[in-house]
C-alpha positions in Angstrom: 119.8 76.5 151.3 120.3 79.2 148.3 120.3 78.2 144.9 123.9 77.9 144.0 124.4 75.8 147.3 122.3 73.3 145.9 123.6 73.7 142.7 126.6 72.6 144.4 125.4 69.3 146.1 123.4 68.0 143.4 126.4 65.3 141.3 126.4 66.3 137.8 126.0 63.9 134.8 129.2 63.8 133.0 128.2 61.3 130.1 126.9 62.4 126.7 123.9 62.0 125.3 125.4 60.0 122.8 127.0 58.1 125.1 123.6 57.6 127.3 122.4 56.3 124.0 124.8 54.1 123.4 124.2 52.4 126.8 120.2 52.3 126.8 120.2 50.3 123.3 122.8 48.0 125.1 120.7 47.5 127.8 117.5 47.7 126.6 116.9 43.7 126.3 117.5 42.9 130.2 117.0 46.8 131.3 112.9 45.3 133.5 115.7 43.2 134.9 118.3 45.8 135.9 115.7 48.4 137.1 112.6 48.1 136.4 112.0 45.8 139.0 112.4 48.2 141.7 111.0 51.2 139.8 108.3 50.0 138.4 105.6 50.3 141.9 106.8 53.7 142.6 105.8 54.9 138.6 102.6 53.3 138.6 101.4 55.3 142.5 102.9 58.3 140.2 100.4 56.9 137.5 97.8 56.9 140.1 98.3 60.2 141.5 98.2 61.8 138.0 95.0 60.7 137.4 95.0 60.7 133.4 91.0 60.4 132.2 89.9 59.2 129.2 90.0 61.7 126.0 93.3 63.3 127.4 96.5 63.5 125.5 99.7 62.8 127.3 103.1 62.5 127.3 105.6 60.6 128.7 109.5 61.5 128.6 111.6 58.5 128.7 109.5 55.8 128.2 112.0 52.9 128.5 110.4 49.4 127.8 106.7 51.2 127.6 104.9 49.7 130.9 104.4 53.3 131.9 103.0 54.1 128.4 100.7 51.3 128.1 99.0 51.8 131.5 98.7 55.4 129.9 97.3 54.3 126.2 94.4 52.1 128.4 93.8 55.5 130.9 93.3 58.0 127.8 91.1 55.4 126.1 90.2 55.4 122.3 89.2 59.3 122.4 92.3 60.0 124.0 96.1 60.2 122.6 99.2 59.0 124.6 103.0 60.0 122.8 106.0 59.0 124.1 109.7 60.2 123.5 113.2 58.1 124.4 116.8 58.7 123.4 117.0 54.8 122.7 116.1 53.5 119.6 115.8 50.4 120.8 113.8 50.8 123.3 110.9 52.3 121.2 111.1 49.0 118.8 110.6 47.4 122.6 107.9 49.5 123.4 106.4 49.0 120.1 105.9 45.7 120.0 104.3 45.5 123.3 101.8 48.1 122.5 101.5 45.9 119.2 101.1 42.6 121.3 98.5 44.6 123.7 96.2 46.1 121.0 97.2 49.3 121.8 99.7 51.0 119.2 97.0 53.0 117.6 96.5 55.3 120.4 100.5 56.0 120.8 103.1 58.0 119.1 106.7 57.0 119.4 110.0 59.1 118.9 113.1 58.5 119.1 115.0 61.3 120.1 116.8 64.3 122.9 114.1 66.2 124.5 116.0 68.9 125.1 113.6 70.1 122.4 110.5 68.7 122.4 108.9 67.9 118.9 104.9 69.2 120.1 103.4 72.2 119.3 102.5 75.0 122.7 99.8 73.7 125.1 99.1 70.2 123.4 99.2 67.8 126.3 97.1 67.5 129.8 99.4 65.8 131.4 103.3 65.1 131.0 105.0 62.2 132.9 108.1 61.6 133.8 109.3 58.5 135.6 113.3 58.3 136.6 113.9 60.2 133.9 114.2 63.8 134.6 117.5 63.2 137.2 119.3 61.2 134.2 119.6 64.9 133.1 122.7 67.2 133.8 122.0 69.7 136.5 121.9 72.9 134.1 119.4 70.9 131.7 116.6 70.3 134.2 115.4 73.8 134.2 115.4 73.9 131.0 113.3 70.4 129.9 111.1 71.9 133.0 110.7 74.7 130.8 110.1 72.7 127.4 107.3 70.5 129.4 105.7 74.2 130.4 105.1 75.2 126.7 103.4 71.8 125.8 101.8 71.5 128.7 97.8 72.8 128.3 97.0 75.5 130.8 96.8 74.0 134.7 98.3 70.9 133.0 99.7 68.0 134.9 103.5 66.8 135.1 103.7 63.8 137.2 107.5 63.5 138.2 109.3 60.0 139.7 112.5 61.3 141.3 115.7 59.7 143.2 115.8 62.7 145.7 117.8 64.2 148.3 115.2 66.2 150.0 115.9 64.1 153.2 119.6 64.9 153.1 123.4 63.1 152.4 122.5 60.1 154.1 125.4 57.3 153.9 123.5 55.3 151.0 123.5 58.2 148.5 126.6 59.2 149.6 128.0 55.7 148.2 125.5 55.8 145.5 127.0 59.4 144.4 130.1 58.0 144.5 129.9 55.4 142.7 127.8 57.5 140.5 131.0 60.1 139.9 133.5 57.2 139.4 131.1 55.5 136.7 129.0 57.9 135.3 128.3 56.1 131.7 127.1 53.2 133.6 124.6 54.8 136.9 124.2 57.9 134.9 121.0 59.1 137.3 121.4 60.9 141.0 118.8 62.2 143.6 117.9 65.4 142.9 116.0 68.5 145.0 112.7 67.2 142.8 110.1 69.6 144.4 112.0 72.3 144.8 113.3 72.1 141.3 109.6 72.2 140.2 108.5 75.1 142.1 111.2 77.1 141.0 110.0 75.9 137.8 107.5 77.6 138.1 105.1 74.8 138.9 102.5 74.6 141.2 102.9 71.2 143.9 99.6 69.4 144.5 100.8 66.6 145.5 104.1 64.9 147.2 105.1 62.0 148.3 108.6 60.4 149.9 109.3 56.5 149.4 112.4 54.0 148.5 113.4 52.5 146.4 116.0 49.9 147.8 117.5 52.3 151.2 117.6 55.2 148.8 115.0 57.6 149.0 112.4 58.7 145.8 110.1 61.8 145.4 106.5 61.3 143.8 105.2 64.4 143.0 102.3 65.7 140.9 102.2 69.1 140.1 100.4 72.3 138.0 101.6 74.2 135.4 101.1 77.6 136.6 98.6 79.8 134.7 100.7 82.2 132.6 102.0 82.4 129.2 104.3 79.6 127.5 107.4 80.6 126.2 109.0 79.0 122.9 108.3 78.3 119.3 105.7 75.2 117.8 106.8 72.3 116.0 
């Protein structure tokens, strides 16, 4: 498959970013109810297969309700630093509190915010991690959020990635999750994407990949390296 053919099958994400803000505040009460559920097994074996060590600072993009974050402000330990950033204001005062409630808010920075710039000087973080996040993105914006998580990324830094994918082809569930996707985009705003291919022409290394579900449709886990060259792009 060439590049523009994919392109061409992957749905595009029509809503705004204000929009997508909008609906994550409104949702942000009930949102472990309406997803989380079924997402939350598949981030924490992406968790796993990251293997964040104590001392390390790390990132997290789209941090929702903050489980994700607080298994990752236990991992890096009181040496370490975990930051997280979320278009939902809301959903950081969530996170907060259950950081508060778990004795862990000290180790974490919170911000509210579009990544389509990240706020983080070059070659800050070991790891980056992204849990159904990065396919909430519109196609064109993937490369480049790939590109921003390059520059803050240490050298042979980690970006662990939790993907709806369609590396296993348009079989009849994501056809009728597409679908319903395109005909209410403000409301299932994320499709499956090509995850590790999208990585490696990234320019990332793959060192690890995995294919599960989550209900019949399928999810990438993937782990990989930031290749060892120069960053592009300015500091905070």
């Amino acid at each position: 498959m060439t590049e523009k053919e994919e392109f061409q099958q992957v749905s595009r994400v029509s809503r705004s970013k204000d929009d997508a803000e909008k609906y994550y505040d409104r949702i942000s009460v009930i949102y472990d109810w309406l997803g989380g559920i079924f997402e939350r097994k598949h981030a924490k074996k992406a968790l796993k297969y990251l293997e964040i060590e104590n001392g390390e600072i790390v990132l997290e993009i789209g941090f929702g309700t903050g489980h994700c974050l607080q298994r990752i402000a236990l991992s890096v330990g009181k040496t370490g630093k975990a930051y997280g950033v979320d278009i939902s204001d809301r959903m950081l005062q969530i996170t907060r509190k259950r950081l508060k409630k778990a004795g862990l808010i000290d180790r974490v920075e919170l911000f509210n915010r579009d990544t389509s710039k990240l706020p983080f000087n070059n070659e800050t973080f070991d790891a980056v991690f992204m849990s159904f996040t990065l396919e909430l993105f519109d196609t064109p914006e993937i490369p480049q959020l790939l590109n921003e998580v390059r520059r803050v990324l240490k050298v042979k830094g980690r970006l662990g990635v939790t993907s709806l994918s369609k590396s296993k082809g348009n079989s009849l569930p994501i056809r009728i999750y597409e679908w319903i996707h395109r005909e209410w985009p403000k409301y299932v705003d994320c499709r499956p994407i090509y995850l590790e291919q999208t990585l490696r022409k990234a320019d990332y290394t793959i060192q690890q990949s995995e294919t599960d579900k989550v209900l019949l449709l399928p999810v990438e886990i993937v782990v990989a390296i930031k290749n060892n060259k120069n960053s592009s792009g300015g500091s905070r």
